[in-house]
DSSP file (Angstrom, degrees, kcal/mol; ACC not computed):
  #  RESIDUE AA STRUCTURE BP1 BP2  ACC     N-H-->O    O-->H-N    N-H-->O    O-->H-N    TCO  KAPPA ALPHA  PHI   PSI    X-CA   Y-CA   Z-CA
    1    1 A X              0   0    0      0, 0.0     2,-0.5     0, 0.0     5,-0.1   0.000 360.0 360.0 360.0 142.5    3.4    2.2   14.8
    2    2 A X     >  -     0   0    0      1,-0.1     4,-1.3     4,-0.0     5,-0.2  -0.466 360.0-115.5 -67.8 115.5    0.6    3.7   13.7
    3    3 A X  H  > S+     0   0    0     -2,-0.5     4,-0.8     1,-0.2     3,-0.5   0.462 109.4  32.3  33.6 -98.0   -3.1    3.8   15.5
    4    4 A X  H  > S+     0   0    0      2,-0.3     4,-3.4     1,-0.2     5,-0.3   0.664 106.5  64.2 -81.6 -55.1   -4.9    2.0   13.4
    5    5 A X  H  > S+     0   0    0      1,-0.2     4,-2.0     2,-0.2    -2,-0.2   0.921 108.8  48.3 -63.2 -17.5   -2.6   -0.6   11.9
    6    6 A X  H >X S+     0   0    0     -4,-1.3     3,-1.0    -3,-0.5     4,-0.6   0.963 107.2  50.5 -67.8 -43.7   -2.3   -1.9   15.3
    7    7 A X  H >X S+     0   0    0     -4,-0.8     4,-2.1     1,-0.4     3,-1.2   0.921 113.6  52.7 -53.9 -63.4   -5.8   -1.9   15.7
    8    8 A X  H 3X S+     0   0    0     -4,-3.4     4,-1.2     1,-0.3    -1,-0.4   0.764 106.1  46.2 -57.4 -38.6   -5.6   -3.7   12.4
    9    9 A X  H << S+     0   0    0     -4,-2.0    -1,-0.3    -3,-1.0    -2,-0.2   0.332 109.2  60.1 -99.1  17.8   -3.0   -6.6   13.3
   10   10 A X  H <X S+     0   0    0     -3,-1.2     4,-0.7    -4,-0.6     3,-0.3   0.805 108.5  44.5 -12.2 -83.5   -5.0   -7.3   16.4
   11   11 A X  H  X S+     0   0    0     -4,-2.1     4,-2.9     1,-0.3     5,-0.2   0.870 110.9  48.3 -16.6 -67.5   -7.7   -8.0   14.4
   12   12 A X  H  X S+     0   0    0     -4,-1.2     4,-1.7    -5,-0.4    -1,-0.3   0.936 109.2  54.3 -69.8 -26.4   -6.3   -9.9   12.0
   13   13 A X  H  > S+     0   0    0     -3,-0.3     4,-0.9    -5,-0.2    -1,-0.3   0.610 104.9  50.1 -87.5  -1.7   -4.6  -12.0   14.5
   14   14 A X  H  X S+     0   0    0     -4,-0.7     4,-1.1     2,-0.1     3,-0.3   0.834 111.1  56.9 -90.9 -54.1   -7.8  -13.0   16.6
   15   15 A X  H ><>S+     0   0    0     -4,-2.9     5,-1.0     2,-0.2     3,-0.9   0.846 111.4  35.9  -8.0 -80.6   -9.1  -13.8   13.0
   16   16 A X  H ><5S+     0   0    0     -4,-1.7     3,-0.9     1,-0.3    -1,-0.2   0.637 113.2  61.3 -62.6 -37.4   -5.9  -16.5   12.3
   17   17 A X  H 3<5S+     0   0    0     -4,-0.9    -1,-0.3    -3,-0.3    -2,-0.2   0.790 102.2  55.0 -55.0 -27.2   -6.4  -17.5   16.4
   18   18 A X  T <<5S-     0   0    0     -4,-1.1    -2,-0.2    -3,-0.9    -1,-0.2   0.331 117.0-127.5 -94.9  -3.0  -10.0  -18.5   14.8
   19   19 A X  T < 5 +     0   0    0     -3,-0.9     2,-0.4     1,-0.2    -3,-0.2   0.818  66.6 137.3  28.6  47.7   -8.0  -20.7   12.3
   20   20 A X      < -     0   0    0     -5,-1.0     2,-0.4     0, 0.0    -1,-0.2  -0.936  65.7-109.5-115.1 139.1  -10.0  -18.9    9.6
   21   21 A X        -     0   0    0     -2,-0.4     2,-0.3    -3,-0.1    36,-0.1  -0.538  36.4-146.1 -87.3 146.4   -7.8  -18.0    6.8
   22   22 A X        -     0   0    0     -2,-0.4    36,-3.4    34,-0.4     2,-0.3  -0.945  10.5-165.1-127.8 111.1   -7.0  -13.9    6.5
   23   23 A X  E     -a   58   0A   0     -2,-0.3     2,-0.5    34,-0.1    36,-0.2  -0.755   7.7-164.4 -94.3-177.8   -6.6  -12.1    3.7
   24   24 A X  E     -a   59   0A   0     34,-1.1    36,-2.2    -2,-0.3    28,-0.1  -0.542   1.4-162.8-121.6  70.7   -5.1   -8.8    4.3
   25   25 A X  E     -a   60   0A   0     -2,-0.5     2,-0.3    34,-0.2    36,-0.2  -0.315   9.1-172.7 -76.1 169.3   -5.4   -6.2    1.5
   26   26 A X  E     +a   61   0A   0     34,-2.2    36,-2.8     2,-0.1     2,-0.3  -0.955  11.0 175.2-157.0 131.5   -2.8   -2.9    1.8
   27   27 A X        -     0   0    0     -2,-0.3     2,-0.4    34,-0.2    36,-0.1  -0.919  17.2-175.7-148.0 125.0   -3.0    0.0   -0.5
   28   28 A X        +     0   0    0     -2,-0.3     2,-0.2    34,-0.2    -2,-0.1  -0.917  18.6 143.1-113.5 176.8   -1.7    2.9   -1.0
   29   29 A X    >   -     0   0    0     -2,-0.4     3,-2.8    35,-0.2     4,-0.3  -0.646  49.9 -15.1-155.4-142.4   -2.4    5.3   -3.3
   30   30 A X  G >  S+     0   0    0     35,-0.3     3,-1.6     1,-0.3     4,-0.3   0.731 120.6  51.9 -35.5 -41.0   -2.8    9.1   -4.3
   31   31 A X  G >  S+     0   0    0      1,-0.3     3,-1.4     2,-0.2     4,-0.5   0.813 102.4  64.2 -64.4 -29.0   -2.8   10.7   -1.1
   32   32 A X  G <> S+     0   0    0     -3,-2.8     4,-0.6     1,-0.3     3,-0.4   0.581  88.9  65.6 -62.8 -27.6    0.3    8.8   -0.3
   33   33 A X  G <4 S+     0   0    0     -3,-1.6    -1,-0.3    -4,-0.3    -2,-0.2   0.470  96.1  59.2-112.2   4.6    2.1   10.5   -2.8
   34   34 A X  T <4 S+     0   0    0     -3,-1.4    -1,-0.3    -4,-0.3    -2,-0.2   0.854 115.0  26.2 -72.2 -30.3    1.6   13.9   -0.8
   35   35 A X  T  4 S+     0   0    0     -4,-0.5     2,-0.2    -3,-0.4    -2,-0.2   0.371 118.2  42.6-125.9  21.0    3.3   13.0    2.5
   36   36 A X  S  < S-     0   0    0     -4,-0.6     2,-0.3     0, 0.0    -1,-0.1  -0.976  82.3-111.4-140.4 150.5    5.9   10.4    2.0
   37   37 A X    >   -     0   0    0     -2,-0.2     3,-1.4     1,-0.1     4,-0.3  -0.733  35.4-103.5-108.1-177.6    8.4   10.1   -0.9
   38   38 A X  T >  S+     0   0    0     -2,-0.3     3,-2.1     1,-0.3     4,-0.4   0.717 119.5  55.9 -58.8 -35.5    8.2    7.4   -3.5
   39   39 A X  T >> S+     0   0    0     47,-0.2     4,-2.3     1,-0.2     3,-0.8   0.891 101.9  59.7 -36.6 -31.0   11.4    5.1   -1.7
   40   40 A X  H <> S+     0   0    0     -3,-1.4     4,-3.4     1,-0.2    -1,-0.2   0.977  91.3  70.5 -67.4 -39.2    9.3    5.2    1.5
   41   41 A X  H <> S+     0   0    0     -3,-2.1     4,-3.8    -4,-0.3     5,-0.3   0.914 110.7  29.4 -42.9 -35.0    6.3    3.2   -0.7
   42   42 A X  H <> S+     0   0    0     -3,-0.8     4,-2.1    -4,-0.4     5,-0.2   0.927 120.1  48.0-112.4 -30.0    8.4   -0.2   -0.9
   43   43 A X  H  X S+     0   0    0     -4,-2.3     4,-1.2     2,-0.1    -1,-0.3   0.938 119.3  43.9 -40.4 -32.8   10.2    0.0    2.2
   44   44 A X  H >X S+     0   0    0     -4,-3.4     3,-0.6     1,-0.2     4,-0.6   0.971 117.5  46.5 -64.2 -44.9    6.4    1.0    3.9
   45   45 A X  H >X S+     0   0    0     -4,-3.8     4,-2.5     1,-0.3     3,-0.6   0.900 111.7  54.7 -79.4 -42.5    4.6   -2.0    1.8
   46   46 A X  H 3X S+     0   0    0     -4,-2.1     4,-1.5    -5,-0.3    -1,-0.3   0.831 114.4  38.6 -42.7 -30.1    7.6   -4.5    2.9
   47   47 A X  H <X S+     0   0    0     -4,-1.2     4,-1.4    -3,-0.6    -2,-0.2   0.711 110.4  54.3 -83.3 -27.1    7.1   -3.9    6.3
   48   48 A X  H <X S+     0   0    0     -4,-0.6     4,-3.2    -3,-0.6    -2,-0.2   0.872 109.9  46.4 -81.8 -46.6    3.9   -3.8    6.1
   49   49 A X  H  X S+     0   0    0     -4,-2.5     4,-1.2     2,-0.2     5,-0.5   0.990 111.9  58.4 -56.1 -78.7    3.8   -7.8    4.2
   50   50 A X  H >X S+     0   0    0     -4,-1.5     4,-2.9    -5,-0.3     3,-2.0   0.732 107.6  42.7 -49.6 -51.5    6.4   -9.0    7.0
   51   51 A X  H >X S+     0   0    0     -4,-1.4     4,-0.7     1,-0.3     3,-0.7   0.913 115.0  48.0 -77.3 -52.0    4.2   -8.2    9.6
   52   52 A X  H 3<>S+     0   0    0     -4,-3.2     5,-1.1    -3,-0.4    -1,-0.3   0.615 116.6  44.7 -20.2 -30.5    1.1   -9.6    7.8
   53   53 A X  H <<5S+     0   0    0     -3,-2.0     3,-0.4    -4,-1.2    -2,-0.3   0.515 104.1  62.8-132.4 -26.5    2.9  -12.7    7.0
   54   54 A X  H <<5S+     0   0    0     -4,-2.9    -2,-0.2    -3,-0.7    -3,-0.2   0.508 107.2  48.7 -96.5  11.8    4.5  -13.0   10.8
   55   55 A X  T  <5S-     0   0    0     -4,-0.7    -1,-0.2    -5,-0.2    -2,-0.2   0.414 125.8 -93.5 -65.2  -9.5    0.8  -13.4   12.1
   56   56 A X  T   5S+     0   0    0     -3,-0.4     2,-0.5     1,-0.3   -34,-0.4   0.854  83.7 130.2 102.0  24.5   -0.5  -15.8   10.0
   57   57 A X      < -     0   0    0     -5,-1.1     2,-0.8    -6,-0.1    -1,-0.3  -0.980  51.4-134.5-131.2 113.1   -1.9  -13.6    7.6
   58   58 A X  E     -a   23   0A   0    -36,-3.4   -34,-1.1    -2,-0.5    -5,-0.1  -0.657  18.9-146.5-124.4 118.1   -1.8  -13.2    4.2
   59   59 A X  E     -a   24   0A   0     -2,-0.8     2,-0.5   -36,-0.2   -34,-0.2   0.199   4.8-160.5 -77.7 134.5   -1.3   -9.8    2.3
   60   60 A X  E     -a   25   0A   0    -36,-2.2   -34,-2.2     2,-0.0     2,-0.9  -0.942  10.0-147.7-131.2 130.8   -2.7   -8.7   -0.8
   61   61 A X  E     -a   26   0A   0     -2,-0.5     2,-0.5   -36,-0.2   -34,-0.2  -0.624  17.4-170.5 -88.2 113.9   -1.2   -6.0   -2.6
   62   62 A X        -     0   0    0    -36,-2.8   -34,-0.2    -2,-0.9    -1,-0.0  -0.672  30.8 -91.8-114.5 129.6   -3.8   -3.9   -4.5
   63   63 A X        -     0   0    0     -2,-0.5    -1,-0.1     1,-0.1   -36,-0.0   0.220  38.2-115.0  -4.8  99.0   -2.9   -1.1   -7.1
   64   64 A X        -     0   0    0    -35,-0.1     2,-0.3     1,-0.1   -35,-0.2  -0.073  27.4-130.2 -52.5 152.5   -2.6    2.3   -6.2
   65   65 A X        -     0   0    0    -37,-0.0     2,-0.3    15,-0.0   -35,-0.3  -0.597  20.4-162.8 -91.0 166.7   -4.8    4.7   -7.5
   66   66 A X        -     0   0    0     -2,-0.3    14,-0.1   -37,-0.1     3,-0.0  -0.980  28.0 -95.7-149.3 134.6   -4.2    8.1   -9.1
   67   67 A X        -     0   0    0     -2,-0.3     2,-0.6     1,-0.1    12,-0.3  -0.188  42.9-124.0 -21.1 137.2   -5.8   11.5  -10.1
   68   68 A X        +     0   0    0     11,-0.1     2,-0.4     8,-0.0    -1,-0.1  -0.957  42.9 171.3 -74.6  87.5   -6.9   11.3  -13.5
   69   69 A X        -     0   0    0     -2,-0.6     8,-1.9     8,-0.3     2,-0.2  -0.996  22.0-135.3-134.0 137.4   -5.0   14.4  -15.4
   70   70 A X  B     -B   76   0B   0     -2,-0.4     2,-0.3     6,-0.2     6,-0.2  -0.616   3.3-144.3 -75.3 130.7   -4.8   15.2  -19.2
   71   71 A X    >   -     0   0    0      4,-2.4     3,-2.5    -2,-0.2     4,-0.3  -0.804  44.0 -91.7-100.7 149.0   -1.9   16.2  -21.3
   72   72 A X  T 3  S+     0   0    0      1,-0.3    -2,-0.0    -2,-0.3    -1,-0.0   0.332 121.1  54.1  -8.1 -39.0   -2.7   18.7  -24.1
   73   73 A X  T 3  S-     0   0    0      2,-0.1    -1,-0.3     0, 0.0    -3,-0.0  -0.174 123.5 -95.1-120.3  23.7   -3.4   16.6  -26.7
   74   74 A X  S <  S+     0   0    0     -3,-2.5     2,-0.4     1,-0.3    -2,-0.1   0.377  79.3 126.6 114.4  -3.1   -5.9   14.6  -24.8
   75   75 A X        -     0   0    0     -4,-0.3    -4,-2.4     1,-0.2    -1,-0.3  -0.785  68.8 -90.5-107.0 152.2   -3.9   11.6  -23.4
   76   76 A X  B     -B   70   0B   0     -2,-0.4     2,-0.4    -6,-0.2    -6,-0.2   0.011  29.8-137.9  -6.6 126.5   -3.6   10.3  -20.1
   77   77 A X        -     0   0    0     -8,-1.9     2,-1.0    -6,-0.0    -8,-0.3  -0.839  24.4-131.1-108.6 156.8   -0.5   11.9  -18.1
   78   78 A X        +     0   0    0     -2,-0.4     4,-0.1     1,-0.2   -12,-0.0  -0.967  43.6 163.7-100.9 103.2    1.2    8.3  -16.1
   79   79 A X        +     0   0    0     -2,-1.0    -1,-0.2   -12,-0.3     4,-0.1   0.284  68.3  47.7 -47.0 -21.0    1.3   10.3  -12.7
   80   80 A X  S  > S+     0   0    0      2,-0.1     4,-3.6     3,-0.1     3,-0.3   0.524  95.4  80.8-122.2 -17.6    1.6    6.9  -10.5
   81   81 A X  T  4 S+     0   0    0      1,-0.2    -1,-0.1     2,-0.2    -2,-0.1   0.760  91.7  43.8 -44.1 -41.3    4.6    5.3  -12.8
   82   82 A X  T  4>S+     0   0    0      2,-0.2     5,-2.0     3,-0.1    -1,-0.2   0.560 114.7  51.1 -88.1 -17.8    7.4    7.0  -11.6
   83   83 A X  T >45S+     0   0    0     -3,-0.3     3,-4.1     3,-0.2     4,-0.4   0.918 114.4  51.8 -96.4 -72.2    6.0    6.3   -7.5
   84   84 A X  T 3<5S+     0   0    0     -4,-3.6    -2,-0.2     1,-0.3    -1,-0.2   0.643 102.7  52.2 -81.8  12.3    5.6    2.7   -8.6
   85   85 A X  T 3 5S-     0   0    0      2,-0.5    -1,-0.3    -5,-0.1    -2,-0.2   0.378 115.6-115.5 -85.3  -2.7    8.9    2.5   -9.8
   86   86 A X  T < 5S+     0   0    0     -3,-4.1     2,-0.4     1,-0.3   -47,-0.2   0.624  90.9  66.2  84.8  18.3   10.4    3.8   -6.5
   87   87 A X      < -     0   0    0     -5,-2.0    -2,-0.5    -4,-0.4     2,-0.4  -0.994  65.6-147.4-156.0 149.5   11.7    7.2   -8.2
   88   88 A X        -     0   0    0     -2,-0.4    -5,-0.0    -3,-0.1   -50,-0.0  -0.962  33.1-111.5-146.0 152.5   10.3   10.1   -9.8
   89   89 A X              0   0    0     -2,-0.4    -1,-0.1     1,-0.2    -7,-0.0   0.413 360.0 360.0 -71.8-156.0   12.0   11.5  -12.3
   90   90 A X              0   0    0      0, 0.0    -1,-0.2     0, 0.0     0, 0.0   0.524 360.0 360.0 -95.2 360.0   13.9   15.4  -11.9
């Protein structure tokens, strides 16, 4: 487990010991889509919810971001569609 997410469900569980109610937002986003692939997002963000949710805690899941890139003709290219659909295409 990562560093920091412990550091982070520590936290959040002295919080929920406080009986003060915790939300928990979890995001990924652009950077993610350099060092994991897209399958890994919903296994990560499922694991990530159960463990949130077996402290007492309660997860919010917030949009990834994306890079901003242009097709030719001026429109928006959907970079983050295929990652939040758990595939990208060949």
């Amino acid at each position: 487990m990562n560093r920091f997410w412990s550091i982070s469900l520590a936290t959040i569980s002295g919080e929920v010991a406080k009986g003060r109610r915790t939300l928990v937002t979890i995001q990924f986003g652009h950077n993610d889509m350099k060092i994991a692939p897209p399958e890994s997002m919903g296994a990560n963000l499922t694991s990530m919810v159960q463990q949130v949710r077996a402290i007492g805690g309660e997860p919010v899941l917030v949009t990834s971001l994306t890079r901003r890139t242009f097709n030719s003709d001026g429109t928006i290219q959907d970079a983050l569609g295929p990652w939040a659909n758990g595939k990208v295409p060949p």
